[in-house]
C-alpha positions in Angstrom: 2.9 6.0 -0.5 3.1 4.8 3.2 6.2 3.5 5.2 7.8 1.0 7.1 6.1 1.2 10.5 8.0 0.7 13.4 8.3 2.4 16.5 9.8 2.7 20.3 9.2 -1.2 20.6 11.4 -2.4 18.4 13.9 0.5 19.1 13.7 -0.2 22.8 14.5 -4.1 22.2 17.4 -3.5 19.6 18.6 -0.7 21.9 18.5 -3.1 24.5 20.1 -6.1 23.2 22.8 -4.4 21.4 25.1 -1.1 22.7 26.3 -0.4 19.2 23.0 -0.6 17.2 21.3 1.6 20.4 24.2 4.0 19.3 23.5 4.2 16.2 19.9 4.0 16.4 20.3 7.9 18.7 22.6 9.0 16.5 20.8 8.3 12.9 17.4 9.2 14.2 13.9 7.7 12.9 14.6 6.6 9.4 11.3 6.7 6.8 11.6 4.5 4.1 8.8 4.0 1.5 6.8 0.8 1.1 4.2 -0.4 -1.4 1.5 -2.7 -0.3 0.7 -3.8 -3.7 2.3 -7.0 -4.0 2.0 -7.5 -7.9 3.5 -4.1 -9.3 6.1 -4.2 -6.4 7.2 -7.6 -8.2 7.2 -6.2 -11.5 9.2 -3.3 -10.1 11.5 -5.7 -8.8 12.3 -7.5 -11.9 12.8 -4.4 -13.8 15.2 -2.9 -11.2 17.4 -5.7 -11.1 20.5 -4.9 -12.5 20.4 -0.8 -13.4 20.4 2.1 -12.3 17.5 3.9 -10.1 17.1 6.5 -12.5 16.8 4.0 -15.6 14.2 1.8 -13.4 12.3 4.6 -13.0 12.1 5.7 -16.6 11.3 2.2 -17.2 8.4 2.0 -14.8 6.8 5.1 -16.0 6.6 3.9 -19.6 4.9 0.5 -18.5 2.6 2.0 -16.5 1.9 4.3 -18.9 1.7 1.2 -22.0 -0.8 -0.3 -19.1 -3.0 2.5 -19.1 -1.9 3.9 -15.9 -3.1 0.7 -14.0 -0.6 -2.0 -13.7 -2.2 -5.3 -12.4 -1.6 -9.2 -14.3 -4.7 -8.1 -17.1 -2.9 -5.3 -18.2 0.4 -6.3 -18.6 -1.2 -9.5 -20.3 -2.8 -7.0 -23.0 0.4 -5.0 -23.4 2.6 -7.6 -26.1 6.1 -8.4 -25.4 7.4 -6.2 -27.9 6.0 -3.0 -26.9 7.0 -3.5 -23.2 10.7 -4.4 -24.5 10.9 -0.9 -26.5 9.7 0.6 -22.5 13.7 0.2 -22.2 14.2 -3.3 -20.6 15.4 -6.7 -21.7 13.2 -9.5 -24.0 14.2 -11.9 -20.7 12.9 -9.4 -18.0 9.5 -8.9 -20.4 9.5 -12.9 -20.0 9.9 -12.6 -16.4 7.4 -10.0 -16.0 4.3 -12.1 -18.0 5.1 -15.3 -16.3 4.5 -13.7 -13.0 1.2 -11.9 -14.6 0.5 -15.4 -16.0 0.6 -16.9 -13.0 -1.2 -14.6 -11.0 -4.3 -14.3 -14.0 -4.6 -18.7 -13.6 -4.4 -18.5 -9.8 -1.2 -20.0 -9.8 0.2 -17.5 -8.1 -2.7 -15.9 -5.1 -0.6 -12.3 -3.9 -3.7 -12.5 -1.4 -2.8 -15.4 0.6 0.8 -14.7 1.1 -0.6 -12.6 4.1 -1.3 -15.7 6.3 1.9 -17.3 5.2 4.9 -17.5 7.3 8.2 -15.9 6.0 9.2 -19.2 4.8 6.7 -20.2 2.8 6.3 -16.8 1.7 10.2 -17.4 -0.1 9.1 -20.4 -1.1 6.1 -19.0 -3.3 7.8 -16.2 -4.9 11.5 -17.7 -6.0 9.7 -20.0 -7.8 8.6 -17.9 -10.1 11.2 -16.7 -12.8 13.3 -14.1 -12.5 12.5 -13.7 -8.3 15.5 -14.8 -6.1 15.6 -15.0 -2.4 16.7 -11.5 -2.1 14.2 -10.4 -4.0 11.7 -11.8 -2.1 13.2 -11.0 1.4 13.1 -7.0 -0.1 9.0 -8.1 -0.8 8.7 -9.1 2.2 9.9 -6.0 4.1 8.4 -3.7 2.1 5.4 -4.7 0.2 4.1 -7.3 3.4 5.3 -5.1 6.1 7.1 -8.5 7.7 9.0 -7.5 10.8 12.0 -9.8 11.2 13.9 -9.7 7.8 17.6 -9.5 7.8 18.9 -10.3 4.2 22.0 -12.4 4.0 22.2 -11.8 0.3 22.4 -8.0 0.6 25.8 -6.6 0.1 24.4 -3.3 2.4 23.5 -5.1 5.1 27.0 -6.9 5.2 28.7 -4.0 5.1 26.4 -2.5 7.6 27.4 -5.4 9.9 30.9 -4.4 9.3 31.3 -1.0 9.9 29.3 -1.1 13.0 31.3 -4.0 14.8 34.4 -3.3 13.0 34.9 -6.2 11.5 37.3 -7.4 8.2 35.1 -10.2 7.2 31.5 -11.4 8.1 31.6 -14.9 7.6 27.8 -16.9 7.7 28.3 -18.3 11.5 28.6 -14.4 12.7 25.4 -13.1 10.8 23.2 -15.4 12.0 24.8 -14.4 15.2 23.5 -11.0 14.6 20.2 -12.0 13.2 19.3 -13.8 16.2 19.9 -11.3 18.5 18.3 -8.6 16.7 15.0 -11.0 16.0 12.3 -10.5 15.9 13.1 -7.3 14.7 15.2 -8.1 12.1 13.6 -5.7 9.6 14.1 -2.4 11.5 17.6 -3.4 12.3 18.0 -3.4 8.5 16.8 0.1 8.1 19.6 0.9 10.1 22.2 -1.3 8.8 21.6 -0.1 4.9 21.9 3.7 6.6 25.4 2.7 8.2 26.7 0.9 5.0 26.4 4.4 2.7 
């Protein structure tokens, strides 16, 4: 499994565009978090996580891999029927989600290998329009399956609270976050790291 990769540039740049993130940033340290570069079973992840616990979603992601043969690309979640991947411990509607995505990806619907040239935009664009992937889903993909460097997720409840503690503040209306995610671009994505680490 590899990780996030960033380094002194982006720590200089938040350090130096922001006192309180540069404190924090010598106080926390270098933070490792995991990423997978495998877009399609960090979707199907995804979808079975939302909602539950990360022990549950782990139980659950061993049994499909496991139904799939230990190999879990669009072909073999196709040839594993809805039924048997329900009784792996999660929900008829995320099984639906899960096949429409392999669907898509098996009639080239969906290409996981050209989201690399798209920009983050576009990127959104692609995956919420599949079923069962919102915008916060897709920001998460982004970060950690893409590697993209300026993500900072309005819909993550972390991150507010991140925002919060750090500047002290009671409320973080919209206005003020995209006040923050400007000044931390393009670097958004490290600045998260740190954000989620200050909102546990």
């Amino acid at each position: 499994m590899s990780i996030f990769q960033y380094g002194d540039t982006e720590i200089s740049w938040l350090s130096k565009r922001d006192k309180r993130m540069a404190e924090a940033i010598e106080r926390i340290g270098l933070i490792e978090r995991n990423t997978n570069p495998d877009l399609f079973a960090a979707l199907i992840k995804c979808i079975i996580e939302q909602q539950i616990s990360t022990a549950a979603a782990r139980t659950v992601n061993a049994r499909i891999l496991q139904l799939c043969g230990g190999r879990l690309d669009a072909d073999a979640l196709l040839a594993a029927n809805a039924e048997s991947l329900q009784r792996c411990g999660t929900s008829m509607r995320k099984v639906q989600y899960m096949l429409g995505v392999a669907e898509a990806v098996r009639t080239g619907k969906l290409n996981l290998s050209a989201m690399a040239a798209m920009d983050d935009a576009q990127v959104v664009q692609t995956l919420t329009a599949l079923k069962g992937i919102g915008v916060w889903t897709a920001e998460m993909l982004m970060i950690f399956s893409l590697g993209r460097p300026d993500v900072l997720s309005w819909g993550d409840l972390a991150i507010q609270r991140g925002i919060m503690r750090l500047y002290n503040h009671k409320e973080l209306p919209r206005e003020r976050f995209e006040r923050y995610r400007r000044r931390y671009s393009p670097y958004g994505s490290t600045a998260s790291l740190y954000l989620w680490a200050l909102a546990k």
